[in-house]
ROGU-334343 format. One record per residue (C-alpha): residue number from 1; x, y, z; residue in one letter. Coordinates in steps of 0.25 Angstrom, whole numbers. Example, Ala and Ser with C-alpha at 12.3 -4.5 7.8 and 13.67 -1.06 7.14 Angstrom:
<pts>
[1 [49 -18 31] "A"]
[2 [55 -4 29] "S"]
</pts>
This chain:
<pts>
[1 [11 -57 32] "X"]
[2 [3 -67 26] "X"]
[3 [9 -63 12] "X"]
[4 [21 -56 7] "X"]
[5 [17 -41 5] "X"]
[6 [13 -39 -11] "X"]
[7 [10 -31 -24] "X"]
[8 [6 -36 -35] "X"]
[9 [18 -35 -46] "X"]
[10 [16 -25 -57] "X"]
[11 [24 -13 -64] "X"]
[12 [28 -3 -55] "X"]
[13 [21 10 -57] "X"]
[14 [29 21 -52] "X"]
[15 [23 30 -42] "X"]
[16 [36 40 -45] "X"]
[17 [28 42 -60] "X"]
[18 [16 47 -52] "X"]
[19 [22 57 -41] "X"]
[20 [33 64 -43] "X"]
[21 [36 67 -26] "X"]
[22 [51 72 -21] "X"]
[23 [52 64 -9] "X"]
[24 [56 75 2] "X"]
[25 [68 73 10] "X"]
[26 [66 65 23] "X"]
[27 [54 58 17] "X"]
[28 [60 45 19] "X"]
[29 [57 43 34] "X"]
[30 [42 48 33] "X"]
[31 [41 38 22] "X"]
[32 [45 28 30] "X"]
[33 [38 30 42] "X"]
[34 [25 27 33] "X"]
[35 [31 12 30] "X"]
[36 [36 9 43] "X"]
[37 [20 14 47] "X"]
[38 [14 4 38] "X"]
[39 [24 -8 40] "X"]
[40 [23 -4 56] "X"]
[41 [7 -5 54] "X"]
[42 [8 -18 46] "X"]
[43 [18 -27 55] "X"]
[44 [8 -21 66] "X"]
[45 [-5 -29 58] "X"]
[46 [3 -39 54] "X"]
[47 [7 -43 69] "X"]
[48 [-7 -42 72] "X"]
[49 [-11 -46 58] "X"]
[50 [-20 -59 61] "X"]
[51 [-26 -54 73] "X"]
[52 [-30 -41 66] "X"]
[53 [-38 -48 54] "X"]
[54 [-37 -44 39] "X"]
[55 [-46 -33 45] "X"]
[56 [-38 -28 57] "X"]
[57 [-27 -27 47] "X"]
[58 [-34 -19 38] "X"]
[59 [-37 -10 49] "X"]
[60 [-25 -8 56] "X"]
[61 [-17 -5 42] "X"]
[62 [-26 4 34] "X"]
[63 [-23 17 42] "X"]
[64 [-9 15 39] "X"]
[65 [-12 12 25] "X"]
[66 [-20 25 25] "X"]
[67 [-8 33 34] "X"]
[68 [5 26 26] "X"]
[69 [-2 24 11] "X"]
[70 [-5 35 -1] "X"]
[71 [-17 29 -4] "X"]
[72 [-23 39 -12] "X"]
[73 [-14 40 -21] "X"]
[74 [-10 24 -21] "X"]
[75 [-25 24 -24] "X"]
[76 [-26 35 -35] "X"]
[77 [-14 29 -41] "X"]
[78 [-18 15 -42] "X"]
[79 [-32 18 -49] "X"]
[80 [-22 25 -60] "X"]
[81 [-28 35 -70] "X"]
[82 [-44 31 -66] "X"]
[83 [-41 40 -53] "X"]
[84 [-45 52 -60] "X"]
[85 [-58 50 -62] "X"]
[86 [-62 46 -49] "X"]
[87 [-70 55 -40] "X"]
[88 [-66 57 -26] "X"]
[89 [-75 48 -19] "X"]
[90 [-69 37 -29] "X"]
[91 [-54 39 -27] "X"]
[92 [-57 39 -9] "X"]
[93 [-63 26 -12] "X"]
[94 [-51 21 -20] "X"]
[95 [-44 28 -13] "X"]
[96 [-49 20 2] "X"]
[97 [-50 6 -6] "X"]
[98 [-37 7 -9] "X"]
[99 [-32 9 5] "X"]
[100 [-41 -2 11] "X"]
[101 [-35 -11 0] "X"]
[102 [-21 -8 5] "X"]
[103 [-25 -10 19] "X"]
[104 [-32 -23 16] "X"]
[105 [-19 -28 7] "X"]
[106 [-10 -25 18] "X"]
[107 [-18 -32 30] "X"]
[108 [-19 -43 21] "X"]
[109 [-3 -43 18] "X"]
[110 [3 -41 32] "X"]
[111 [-6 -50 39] "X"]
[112 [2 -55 49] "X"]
[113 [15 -55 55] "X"]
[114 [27 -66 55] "X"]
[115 [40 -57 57] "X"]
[116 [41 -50 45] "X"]
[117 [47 -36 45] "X"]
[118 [42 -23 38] "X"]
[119 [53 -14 37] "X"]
[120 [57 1 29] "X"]
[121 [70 -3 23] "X"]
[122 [73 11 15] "X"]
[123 [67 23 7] "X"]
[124 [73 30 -5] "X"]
[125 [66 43 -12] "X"]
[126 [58 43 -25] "X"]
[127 [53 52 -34] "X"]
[128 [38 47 -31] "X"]
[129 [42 49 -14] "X"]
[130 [50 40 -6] "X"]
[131 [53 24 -7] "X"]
[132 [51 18 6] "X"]
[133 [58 3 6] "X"]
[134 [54 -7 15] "X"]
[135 [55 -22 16] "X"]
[136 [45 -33 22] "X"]
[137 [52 -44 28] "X"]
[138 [44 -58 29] "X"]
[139 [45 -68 40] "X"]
[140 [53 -77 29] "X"]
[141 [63 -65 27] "X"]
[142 [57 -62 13] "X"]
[143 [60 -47 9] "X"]
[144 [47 -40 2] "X"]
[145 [54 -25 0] "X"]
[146 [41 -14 -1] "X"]
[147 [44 0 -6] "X"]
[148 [34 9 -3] "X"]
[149 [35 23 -11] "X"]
[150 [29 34 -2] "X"]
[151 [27 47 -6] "X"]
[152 [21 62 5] "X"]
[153 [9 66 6] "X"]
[154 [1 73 14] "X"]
[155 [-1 61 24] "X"]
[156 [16 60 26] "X"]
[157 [23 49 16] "X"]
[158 [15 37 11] "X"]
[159 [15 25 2] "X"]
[160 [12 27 -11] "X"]
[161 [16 13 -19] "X"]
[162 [22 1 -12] "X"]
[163 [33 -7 -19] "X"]
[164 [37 -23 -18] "X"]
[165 [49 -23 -20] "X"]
[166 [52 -10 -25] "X"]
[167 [45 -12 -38] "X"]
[168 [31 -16 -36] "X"]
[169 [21 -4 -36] "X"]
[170 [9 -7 -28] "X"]
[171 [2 3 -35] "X"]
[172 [5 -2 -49] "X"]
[173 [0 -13 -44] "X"]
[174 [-13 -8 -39] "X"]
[175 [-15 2 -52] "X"]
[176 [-16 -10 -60] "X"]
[177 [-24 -18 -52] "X"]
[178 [-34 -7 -49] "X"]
[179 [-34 -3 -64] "X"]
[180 [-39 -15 -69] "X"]
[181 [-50 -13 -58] "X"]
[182 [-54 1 -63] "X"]
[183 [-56 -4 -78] "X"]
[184 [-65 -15 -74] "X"]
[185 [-71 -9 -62] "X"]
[186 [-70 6 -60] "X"]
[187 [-66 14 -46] "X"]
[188 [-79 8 -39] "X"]
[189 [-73 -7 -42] "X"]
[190 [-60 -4 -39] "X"]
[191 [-63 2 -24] "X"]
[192 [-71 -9 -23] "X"]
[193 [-63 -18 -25] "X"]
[194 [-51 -13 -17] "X"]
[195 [-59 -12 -7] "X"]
[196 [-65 -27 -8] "X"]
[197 [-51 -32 -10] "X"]
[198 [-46 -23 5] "X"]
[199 [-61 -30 11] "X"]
[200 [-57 -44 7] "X"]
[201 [-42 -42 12] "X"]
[202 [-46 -34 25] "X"]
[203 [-57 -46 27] "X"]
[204 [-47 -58 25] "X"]
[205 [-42 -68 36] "X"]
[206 [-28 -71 38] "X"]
[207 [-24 -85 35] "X"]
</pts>
């Protein structure tokens, strides 16, 4: 990894004060299986990471991200209150930009491969779905701790917010980001520019 896995630190917003699910018993071990996918996929790139290419990357991770991510409603809750008033054509195109961007980030994040260890260390059940814990182990022995919050749908259990270190919602992070977008720019500058930002990450060279 060319550098430590982050968010950008900002008040949580709580995911539990917009779904209301009772995670079903046994839940815990299909909620896994959708972490263990992504990290399996991303130790996969990373080993393979500088012959792949940003682009390769990019390539190889964004079914997962597809398979393992909410991204529809990652996306609907990240544009906030503005979602409303989107047509449908709108809200597929942010809703697309959005998971290129994640593909592009995580291609540019997990780049390469030096011994660290991606590993599911426990879960624990919340009124929003289920808490998936899981820590990143860097070659230096430095812990980054994720939590991913997953939560059934019709496509088995995905991610819905990702936490660093247990607090840090990446999608408070991306809501405030991508609101200051919408009131200067609109829905049309906003896919725009998620989707310049996964271009120019998906089109980087690896130093």
């Amino acid at each position: 990894m060319r550098r430590a896995f982050r968010i950008l630190p900002l008040a949580a917003l709580s995911l539990a004060a917009v779904l209301t699910l009772t995670p079903p018993a046994g839940a815990a071990p299909e909620a896994v299986g959708a972490v263990r996918t992504l990290y399996s996929t991303l130790l996969q790139t990373m080993r393979n990471g500088p012959a792949l290419g940003a682009q390769g990357r990019y390539e190889r991770l964004m079914p997962v991200i597809r398979q393992v991510f909410d991204v529809e409603l990652m996306t609907r809750l990240s544009v906030g209150p503005a979602w409303t008033g989107l047509t449908p054509a709108q809200r597929q195109q942010a809703t697309d930009a959005f998971a290129r961007y994640i593909a592009a980030v995580y291609a540019d994040r997990f780049d390469s491969y030096s011994g660290e260890r991606l590993e599911v260390t426990g879960t624990q059940p919340s009124t929003a779905g289920q808490i998936v814990k899981s820590v990143i182990v860097k070659s230096d022995g430095e812990q980054v701790h994720i939590n991913y919050l997953m939560r059934q749908t019709g496509a088995g259990w995905q991610i819905a917010d990702v936490y660093l270190n247990g607090t840090i919602s990446e999608l408070a992070t991306r809501r405030s980001e991508f609101a200051a977008i919408l009131r200067s720019r609109g829905i049309d500058g906003l896919i725009s520019t998620l989707n310049g930002k996964a271009a120019a990450l998906a089109s980087a060279q690896t130093s």
